[in-house]
Backbone as a chain_set.jsonl record, in Angstrom:
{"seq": "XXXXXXXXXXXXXXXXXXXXXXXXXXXXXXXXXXXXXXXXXXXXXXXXXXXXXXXXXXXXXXXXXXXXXXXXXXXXXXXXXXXXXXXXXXXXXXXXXXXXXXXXXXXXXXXXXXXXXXXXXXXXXXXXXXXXXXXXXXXXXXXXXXXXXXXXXXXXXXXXXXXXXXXXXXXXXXXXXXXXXXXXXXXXXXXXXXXXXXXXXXXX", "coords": {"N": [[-15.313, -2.133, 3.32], [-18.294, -3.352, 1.953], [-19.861, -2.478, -0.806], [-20.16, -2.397, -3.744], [-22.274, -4.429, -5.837], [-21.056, -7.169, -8.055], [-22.575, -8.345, -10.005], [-23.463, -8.306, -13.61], [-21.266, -6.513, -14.573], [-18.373, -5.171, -16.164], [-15.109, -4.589, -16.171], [-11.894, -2.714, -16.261], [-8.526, -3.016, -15.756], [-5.377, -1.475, -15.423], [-2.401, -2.338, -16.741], [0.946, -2.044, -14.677], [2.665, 0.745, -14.9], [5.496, 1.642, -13.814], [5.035, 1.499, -11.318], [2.436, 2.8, -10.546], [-0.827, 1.845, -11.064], [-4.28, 1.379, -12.205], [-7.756, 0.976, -12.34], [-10.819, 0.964, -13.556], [-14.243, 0.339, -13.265], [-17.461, -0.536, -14.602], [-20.812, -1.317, -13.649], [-24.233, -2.336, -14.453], [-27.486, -1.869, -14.224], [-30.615, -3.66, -15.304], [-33.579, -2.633, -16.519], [-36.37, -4.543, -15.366], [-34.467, -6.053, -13.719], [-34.442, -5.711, -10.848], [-36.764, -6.577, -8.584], [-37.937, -3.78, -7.522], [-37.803, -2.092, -9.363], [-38.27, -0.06, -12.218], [-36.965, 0.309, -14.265], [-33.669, 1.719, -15.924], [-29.984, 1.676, -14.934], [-26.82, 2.842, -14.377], [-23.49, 2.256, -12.824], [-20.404, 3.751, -12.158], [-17.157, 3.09, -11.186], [-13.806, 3.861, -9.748], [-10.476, 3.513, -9.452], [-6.924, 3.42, -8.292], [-3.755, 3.617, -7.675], [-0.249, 4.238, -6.64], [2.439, 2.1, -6.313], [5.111, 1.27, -4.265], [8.968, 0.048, -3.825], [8.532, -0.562, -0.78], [6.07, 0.97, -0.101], [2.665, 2.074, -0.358], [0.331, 3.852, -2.005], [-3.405, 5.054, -2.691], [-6.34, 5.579, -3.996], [-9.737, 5.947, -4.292], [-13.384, 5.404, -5.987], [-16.395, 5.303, -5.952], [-19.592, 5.682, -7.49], [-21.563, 4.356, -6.574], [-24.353, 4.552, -8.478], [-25.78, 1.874, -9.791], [-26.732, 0.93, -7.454], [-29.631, 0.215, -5.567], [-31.22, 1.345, -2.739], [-32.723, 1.848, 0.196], [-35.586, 4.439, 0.656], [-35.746, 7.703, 2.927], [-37.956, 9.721, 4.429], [-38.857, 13.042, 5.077], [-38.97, 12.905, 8.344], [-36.871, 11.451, 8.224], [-37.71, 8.424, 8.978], [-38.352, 5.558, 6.649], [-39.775, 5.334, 3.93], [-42.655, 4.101, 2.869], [-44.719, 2.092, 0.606], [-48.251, 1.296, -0.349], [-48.687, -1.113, 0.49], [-47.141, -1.314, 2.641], [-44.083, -1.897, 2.073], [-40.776, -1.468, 1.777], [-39.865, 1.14, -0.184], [-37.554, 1.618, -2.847], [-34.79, 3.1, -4.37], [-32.405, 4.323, -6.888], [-29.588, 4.699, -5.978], [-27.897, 7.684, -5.146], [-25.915, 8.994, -4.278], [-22.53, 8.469, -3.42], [-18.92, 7.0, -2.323], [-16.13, 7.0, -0.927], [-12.27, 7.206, -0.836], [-9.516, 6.814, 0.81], [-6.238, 4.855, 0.935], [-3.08, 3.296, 2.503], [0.119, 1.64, 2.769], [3.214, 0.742, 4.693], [6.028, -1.043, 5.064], [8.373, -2.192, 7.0], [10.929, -4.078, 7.442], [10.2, -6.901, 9.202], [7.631, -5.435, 9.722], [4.41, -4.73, 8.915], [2.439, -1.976, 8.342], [-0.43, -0.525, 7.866], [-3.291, 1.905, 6.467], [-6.903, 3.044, 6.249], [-9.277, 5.319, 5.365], [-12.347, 5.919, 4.856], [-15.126, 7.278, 2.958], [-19.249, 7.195, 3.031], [-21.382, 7.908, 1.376], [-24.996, 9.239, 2.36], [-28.311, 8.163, 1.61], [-30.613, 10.403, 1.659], [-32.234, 12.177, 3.952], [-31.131, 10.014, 5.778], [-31.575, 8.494, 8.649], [-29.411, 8.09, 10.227], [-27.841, 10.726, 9.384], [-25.643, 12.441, 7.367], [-23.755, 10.804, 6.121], [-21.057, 8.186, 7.038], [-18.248, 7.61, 8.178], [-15.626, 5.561, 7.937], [-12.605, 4.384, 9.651], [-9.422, 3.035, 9.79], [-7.089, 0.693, 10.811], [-4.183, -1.203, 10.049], [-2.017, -4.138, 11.086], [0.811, -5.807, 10.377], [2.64, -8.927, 11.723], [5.742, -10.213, 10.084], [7.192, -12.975, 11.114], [8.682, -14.984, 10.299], [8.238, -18.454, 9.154], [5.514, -17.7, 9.459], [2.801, -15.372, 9.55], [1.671, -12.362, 12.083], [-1.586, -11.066, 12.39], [-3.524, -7.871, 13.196], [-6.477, -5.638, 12.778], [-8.014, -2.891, 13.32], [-10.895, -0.76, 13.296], [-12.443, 1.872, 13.363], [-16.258, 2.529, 13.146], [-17.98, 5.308, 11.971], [-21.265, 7.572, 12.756], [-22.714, 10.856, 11.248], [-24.864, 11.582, 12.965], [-26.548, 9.316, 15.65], [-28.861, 7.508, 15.091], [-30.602, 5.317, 13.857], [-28.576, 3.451, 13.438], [-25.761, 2.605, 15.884], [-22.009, 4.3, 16.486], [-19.507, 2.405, 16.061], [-16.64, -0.14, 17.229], [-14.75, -1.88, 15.154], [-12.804, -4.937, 15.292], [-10.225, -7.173, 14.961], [-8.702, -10.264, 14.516], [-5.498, -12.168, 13.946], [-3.56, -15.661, 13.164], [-1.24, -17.001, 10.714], [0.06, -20.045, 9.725], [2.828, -21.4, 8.591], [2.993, -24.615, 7.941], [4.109, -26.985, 6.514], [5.837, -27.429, 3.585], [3.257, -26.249, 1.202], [1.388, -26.29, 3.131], [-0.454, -24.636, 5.057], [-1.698, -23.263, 8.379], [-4.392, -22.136, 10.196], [-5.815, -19.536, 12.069], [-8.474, -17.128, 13.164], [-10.279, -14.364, 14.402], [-13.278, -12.033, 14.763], [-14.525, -9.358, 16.073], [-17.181, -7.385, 15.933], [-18.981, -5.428, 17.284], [-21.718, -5.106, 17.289], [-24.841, -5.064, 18.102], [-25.871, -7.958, 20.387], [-23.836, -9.044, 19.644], [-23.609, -9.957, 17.16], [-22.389, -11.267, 14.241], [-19.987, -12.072, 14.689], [-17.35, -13.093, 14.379], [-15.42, -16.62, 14.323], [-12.659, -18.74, 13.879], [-10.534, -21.342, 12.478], [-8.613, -22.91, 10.263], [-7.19, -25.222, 7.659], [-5.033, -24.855, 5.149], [-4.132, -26.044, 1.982], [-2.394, -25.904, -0.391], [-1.324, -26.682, -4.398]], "CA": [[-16.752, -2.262, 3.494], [-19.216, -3.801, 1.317], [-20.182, -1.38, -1.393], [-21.219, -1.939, -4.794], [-22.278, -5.666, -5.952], [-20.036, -7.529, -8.914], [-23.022, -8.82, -11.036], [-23.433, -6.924, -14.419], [-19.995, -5.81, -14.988], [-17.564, -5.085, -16.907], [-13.93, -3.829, -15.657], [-10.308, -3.026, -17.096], [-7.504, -2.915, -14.671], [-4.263, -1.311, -16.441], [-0.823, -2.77, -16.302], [1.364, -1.082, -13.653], [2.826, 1.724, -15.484], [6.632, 2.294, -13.575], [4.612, 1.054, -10.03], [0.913, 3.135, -11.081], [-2.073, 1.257, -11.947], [-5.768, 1.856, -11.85], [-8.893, 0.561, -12.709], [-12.122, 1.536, -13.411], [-15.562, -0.854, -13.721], [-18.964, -0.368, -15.002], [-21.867, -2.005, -13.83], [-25.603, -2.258, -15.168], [-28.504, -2.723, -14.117], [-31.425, -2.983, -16.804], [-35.137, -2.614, -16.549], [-36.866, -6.078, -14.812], [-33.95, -6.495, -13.006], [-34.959, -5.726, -9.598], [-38.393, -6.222, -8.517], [-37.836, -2.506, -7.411], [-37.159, -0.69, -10.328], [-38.945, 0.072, -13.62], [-35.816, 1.874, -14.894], [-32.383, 1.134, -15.687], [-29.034, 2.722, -14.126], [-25.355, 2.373, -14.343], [-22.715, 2.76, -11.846], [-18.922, 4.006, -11.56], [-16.29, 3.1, -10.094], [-12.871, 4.053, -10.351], [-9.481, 2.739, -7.771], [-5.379, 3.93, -8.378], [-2.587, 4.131, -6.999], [1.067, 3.76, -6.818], [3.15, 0.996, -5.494], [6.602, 1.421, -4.13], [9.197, -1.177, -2.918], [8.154, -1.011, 0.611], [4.922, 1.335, 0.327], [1.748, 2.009, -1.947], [-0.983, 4.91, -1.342], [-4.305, 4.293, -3.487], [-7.275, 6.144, -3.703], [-10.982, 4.93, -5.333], [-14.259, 6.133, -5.702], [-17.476, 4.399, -6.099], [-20.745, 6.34, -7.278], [-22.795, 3.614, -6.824], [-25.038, 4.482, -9.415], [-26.303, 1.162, -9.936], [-27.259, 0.294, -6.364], [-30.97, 0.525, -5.038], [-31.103, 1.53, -1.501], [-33.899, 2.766, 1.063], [-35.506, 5.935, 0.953], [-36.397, 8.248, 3.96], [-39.043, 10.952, 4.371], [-38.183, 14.346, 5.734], [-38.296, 13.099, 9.409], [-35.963, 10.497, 8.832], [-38.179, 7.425, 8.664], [-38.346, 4.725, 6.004], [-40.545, 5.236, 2.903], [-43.404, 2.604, 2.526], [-45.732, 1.565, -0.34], [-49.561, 1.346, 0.272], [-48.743, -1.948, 0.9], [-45.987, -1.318, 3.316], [-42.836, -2.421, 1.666], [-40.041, -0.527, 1.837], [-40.178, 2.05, -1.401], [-36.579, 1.837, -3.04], [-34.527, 4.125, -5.826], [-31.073, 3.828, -7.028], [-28.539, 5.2, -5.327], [-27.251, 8.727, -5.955], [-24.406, 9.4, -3.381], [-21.082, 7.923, -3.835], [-18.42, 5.966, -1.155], [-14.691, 7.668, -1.71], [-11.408, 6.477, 0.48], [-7.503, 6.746, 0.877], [-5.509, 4.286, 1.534], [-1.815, 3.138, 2.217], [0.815, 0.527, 3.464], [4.171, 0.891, 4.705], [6.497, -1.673, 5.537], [9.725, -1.751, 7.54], [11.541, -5.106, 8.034], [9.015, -7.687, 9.441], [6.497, -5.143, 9.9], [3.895, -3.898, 7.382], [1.576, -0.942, 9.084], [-1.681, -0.052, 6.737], [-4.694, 2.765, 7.847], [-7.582, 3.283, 5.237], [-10.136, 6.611, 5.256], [-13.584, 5.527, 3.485], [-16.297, 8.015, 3.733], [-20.002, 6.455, 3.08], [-22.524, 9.246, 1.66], [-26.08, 8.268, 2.818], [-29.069, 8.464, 1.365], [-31.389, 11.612, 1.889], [-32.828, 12.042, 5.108], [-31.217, 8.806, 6.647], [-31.061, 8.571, 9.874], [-27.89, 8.384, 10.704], [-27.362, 12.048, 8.731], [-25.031, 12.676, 5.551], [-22.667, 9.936, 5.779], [-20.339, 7.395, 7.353], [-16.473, 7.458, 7.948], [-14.411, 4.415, 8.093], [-11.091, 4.955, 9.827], [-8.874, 1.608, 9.889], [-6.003, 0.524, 10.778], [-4.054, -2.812, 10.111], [-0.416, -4.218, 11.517], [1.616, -7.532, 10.52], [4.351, -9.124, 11.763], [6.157, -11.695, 9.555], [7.802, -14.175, 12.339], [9.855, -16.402, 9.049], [6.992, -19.411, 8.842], [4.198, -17.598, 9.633], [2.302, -14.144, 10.186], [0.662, -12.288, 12.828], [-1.954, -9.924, 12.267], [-4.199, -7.097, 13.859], [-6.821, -4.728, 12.237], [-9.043, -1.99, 14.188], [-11.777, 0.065, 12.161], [-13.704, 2.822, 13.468], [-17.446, 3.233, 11.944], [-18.979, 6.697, 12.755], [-21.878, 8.487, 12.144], [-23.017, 12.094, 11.648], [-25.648, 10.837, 13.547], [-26.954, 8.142, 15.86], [-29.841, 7.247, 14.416], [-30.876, 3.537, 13.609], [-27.275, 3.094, 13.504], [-24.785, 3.225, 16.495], [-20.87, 4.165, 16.248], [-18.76, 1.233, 16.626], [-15.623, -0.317, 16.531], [-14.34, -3.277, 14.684], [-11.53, -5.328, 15.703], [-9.9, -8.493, 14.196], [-6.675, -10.828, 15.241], [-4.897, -13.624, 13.452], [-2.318, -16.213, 12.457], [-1.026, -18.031, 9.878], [1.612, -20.284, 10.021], [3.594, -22.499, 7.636], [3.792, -26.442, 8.616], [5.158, -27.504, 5.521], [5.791, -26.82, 1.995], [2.304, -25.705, 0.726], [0.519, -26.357, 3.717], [-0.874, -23.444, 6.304], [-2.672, -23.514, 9.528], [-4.66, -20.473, 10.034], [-7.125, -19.012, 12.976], [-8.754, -15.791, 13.061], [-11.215, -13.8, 15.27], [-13.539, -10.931, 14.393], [-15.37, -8.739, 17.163], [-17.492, -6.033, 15.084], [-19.045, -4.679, 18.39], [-23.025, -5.275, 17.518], [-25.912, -5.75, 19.199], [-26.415, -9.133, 20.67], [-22.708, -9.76, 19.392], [-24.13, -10.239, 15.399], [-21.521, -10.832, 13.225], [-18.981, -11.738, 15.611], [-16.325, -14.419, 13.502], [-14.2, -17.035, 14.883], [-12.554, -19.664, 12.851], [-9.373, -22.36, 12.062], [-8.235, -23.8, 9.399], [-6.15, -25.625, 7.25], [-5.057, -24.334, 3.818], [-3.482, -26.612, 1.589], [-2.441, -25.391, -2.082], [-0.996, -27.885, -5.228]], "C": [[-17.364, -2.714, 2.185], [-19.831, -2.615, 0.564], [-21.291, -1.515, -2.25], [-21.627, -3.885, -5.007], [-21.413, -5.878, -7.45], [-21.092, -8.081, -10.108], [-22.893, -7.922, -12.108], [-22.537, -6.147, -14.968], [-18.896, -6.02, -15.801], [-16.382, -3.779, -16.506], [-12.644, -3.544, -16.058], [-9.436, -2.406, -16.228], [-6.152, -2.95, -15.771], [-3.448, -2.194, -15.577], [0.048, -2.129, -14.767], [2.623, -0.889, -14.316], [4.215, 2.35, -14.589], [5.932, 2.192, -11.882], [3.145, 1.749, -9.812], [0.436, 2.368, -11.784], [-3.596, 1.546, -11.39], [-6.457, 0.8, -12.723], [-10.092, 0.772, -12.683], [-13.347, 0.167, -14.076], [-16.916, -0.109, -13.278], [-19.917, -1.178, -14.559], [-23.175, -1.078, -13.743], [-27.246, -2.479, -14.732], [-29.847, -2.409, -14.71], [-32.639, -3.052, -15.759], [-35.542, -4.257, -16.469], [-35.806, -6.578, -13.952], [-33.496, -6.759, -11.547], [-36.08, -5.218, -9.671], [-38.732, -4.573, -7.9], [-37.902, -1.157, -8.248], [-38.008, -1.393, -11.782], [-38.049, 0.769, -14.77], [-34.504, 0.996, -15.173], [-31.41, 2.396, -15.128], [-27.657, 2.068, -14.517], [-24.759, 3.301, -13.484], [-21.113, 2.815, -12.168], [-18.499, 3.856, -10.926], [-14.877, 3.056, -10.489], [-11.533, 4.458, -8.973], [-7.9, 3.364, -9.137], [-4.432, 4.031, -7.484], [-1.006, 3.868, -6.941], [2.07, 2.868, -5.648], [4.603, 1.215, -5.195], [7.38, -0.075, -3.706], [8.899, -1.67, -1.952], [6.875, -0.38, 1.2], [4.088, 1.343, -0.45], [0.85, 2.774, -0.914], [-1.863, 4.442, -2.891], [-5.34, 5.352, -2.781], [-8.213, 5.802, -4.708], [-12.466, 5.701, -4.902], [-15.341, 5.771, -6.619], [-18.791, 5.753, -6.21], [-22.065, 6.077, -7.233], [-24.341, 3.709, -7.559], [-26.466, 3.466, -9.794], [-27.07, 0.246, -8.421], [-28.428, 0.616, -5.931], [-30.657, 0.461, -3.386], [-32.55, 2.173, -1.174], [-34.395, 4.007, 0.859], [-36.353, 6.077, 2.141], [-37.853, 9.491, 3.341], [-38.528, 12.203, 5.229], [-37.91, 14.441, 7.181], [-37.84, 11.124, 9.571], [-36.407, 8.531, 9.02], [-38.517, 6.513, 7.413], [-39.758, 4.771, 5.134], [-41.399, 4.261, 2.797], [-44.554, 3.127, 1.277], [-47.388, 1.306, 0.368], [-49.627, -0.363, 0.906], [-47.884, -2.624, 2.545], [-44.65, -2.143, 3.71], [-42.156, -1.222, 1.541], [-39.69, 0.235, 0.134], [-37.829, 2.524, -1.644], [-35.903, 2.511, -4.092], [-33.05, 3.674, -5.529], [-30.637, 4.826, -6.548], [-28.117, 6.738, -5.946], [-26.526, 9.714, -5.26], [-23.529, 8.116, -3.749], [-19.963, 7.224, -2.624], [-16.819, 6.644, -2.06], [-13.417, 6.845, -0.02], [-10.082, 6.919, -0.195], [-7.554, 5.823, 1.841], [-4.011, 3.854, 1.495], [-1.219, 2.311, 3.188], [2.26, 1.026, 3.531], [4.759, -0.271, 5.205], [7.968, -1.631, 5.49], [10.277, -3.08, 8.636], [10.257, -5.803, 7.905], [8.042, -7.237, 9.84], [5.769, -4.46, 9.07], [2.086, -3.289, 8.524], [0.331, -0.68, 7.882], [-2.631, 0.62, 7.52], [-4.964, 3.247, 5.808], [-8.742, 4.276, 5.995], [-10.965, 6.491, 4.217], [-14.273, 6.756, 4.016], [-17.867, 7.264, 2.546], [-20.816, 7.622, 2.766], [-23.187, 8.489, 1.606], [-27.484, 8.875, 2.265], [-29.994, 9.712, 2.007], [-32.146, 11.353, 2.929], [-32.998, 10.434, 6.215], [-30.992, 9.55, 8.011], [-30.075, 9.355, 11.167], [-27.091, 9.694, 10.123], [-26.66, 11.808, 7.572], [-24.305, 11.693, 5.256], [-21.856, 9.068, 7.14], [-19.113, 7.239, 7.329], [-16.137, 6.146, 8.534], [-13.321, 4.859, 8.331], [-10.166, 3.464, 10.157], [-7.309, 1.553, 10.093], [-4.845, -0.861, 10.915], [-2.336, -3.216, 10.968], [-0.378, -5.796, 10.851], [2.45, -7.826, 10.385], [4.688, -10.781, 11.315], [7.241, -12.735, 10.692], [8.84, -15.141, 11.339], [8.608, -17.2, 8.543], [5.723, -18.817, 8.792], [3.796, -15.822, 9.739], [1.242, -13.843, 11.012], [0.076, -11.164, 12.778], [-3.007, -9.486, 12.681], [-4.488, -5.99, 13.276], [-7.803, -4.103, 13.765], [-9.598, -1.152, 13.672], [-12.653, 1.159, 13.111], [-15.009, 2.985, 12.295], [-18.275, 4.419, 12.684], [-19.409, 7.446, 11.958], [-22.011, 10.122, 11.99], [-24.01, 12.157, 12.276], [-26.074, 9.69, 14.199], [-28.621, 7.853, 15.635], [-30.309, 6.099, 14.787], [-29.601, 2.824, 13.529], [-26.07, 3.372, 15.008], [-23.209, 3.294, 15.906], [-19.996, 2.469, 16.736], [-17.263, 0.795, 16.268], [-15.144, -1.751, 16.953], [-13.251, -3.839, 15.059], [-11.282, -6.83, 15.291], [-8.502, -9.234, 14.598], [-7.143, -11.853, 14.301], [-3.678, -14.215, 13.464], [-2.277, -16.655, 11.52], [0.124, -19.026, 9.954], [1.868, -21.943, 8.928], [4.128, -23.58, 8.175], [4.231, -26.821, 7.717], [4.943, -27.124, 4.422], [4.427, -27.172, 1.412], [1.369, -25.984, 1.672], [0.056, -25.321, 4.913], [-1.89, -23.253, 7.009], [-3.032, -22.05, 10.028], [-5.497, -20.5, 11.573], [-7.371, -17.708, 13.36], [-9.97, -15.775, 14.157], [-11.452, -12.439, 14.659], [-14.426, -10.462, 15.403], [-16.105, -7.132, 16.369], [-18.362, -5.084, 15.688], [-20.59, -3.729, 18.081], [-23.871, -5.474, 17.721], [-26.376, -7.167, 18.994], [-25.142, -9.796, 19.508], [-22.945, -10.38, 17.788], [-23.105, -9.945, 14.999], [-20.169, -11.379, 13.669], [-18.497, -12.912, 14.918], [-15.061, -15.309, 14.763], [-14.241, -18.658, 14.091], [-11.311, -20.2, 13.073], [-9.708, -22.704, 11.186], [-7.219, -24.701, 8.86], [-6.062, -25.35, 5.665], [-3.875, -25.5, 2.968], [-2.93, -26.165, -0.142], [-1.24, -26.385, -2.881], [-0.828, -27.067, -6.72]], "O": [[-16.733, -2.313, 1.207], [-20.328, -1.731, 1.261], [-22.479, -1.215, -2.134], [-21.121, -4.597, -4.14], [-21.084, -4.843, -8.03], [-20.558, -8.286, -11.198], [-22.343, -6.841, -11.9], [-22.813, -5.222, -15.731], [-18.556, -7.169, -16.081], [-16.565, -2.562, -16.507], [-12.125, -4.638, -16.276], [-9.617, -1.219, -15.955], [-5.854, -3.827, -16.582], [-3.56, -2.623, -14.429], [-0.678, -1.807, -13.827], [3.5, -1.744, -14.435], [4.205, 3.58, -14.549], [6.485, 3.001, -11.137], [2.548, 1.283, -8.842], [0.863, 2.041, -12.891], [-3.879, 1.89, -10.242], [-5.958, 0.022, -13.536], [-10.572, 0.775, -11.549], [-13.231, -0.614, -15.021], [-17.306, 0.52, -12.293], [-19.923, -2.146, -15.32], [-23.36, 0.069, -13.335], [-27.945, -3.412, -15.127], [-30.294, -1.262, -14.722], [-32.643, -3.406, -14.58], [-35.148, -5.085, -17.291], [-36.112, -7.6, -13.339], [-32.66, -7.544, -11.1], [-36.538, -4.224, -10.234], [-39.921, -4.256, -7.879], [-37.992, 0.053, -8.041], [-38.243, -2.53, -12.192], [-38.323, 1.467, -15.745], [-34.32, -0.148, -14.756], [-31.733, 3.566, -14.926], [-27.523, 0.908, -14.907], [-25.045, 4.479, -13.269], [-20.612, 1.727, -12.454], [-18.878, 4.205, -9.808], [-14.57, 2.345, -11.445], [-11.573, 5.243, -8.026], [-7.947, 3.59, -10.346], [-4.573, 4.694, -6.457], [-0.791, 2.795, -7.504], [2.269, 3.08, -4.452], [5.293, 1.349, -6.206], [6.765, -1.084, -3.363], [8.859, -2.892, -1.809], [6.421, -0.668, 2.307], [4.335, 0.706, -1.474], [0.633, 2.601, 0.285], [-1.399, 3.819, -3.846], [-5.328, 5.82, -1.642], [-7.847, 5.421, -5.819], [-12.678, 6.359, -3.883], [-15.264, 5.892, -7.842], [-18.958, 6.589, -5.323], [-23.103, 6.683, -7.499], [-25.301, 3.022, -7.207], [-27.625, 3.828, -9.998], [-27.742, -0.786, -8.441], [-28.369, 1.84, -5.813], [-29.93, -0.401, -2.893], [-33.296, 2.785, -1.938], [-33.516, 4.868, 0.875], [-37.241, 5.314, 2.521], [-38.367, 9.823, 2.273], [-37.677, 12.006, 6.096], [-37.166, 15.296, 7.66], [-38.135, 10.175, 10.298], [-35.586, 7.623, 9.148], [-39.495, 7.123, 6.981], [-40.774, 4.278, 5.625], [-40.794, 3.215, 2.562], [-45.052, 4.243, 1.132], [-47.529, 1.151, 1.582], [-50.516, -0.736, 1.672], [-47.944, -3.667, 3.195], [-44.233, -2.695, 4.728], [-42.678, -0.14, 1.271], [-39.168, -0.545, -0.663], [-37.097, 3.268, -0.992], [-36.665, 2.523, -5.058], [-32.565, 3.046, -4.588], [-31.236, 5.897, -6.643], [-28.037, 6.892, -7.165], [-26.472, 10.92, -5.499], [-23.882, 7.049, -4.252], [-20.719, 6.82, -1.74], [-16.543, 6.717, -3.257], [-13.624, 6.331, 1.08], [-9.776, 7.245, -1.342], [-8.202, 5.687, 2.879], [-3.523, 4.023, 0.377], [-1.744, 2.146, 4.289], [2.656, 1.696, 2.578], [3.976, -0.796, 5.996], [8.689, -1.271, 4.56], [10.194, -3.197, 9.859], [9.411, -5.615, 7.03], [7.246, -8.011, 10.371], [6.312, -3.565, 8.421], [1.168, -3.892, 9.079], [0.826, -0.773, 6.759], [-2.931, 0.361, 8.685], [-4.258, 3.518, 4.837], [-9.075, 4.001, 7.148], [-10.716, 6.759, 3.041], [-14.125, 7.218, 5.148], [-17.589, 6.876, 1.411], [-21.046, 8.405, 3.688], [-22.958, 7.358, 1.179], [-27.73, 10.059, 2.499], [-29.847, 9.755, 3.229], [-32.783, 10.299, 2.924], [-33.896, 9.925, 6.886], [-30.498, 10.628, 8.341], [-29.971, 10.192, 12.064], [-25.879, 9.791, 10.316], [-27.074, 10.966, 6.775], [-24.087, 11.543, 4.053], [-22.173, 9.44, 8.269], [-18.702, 6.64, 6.335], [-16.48, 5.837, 9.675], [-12.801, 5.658, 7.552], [-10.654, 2.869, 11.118], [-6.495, 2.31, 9.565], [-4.787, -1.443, 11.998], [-1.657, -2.268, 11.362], [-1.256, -6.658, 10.843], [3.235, -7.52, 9.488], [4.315, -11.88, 11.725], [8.374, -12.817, 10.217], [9.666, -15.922, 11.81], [7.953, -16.733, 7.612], [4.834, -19.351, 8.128], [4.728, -15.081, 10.051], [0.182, -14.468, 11.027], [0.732, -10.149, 13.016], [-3.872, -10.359, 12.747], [-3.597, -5.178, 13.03], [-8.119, -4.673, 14.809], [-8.761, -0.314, 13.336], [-13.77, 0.756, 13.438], [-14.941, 3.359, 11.124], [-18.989, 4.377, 13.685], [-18.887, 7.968, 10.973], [-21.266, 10.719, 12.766], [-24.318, 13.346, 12.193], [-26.071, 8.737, 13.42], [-29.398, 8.285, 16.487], [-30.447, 5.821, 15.978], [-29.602, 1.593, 13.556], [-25.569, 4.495, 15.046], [-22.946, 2.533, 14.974], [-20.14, 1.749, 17.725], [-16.695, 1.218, 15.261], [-15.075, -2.431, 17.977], [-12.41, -2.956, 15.229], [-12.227, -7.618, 15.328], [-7.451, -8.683, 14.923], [-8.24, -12.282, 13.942], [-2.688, -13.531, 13.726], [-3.397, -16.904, 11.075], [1.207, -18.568, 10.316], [1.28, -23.006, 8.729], [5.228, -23.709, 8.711], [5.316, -27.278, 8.078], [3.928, -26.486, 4.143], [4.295, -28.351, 1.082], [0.242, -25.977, 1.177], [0.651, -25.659, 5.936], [-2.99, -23.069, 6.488], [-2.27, -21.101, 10.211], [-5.729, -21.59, 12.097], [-6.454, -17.106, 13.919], [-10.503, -16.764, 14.661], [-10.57, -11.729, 14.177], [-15.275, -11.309, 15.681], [-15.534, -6.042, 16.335], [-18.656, -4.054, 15.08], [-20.825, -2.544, 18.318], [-23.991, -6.674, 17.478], [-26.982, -7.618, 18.022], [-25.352, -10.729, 18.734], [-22.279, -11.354, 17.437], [-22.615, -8.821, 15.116], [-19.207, -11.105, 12.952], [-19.308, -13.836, 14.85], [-14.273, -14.87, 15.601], [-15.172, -19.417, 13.82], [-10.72, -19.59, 13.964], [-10.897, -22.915, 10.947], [-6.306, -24.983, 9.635], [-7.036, -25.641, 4.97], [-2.781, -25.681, 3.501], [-3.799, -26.439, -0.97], [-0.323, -26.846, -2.201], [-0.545, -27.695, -7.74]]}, "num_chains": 1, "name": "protein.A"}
């Protein structure tokens, strides 16, 4: 999911340390830099985990800090200005997850566990779980692959539960060239969002 943004930063991603590596990144955001804010803020974020020959678990944890988001009012409705613009503050819940891959022969299994804390008196209640789960099977030339995401609230709110779903191929026509087509169904109103694509990838 879409978390923190990349402007502003500054990140250092270690080596990998016997199949452990991590990384942690800072970003900034000063005073004038959103027409929102009279203030400055900085945000954390900080990802690890260890890689094996055929698996890797990883865990990360974002305290978005630096992000401006919505605020509510005690029943749950959207803060406005005398002008009635939406009244925004930086962020001060956090976005945490496990995740991990296994693979066995031509198949490589992956399932990721985000949780989403939510601003004060949203809606949708305290937070947001992500539950995911990916598959892909290498065929020799080409791969075929299939994700499925649960998003659910502690609340339905302004938000319903839903769930994401994705298919693809890829497939190798000749030395550096690959023919791709994907589909995404993210199962929101009036079908928003919904991906479908081909290509051709060529690399030199």
């Amino acid at each position: 999911e879409g978390v923190s943004s990349e402007d502003n930063q500054i990140a250092y991603y270690s080596p990998s340390l016997n199949g452990f590596s991590f990384r942690a990144q800072v970003r900034y955001l000063g005073d004038g830099e959103d027409d929102d804010q009279d203030s400055a803020e900085a945000g954390l974020s900080v990802a690890g985990g260890y890689t094996g020959s055929n698996w890797g678990l990883y865990a990360g944890y974002d305290d978005r800090g630096a992000e401006t988001v919505t605020q509510y009012d005690s029943n749950g409705d959207k803060r406005l200005d005398s002008d009635d613009n939406e009244i925004k503050d930086f962020e001060d819940k956090g976005t945490y997850g496990l995740a991990g891959h296994y693979q066995l022969g031509a198949v490589e299994l992956a399932a990721k566990y985000a949780v989403e804390e939510l601003a004060d008196n949203h809606p949708n209640g305290d937070d947001k779980t992500f539950t995911a789960l990916r598959g892909t099977f290498s065929y020799g030339p080409g791969d075929l692959y299939a994700a499925a995401q649960d998003i659910a609230h502690d609340e339905n709110g302004s938000e319903a539960d839903r769930t994401e779903l994705t298919l693809g191929v890829a497939h190798d026509v000749a030395e550096g060239v690959q023919v791709w087509a994907e589909a995404g169904r993210f199962d929101k109103e009036n079908d928003e969002g919904d991906l479908y694509g081909a290509g051709v990838i060529y690399e030199f």
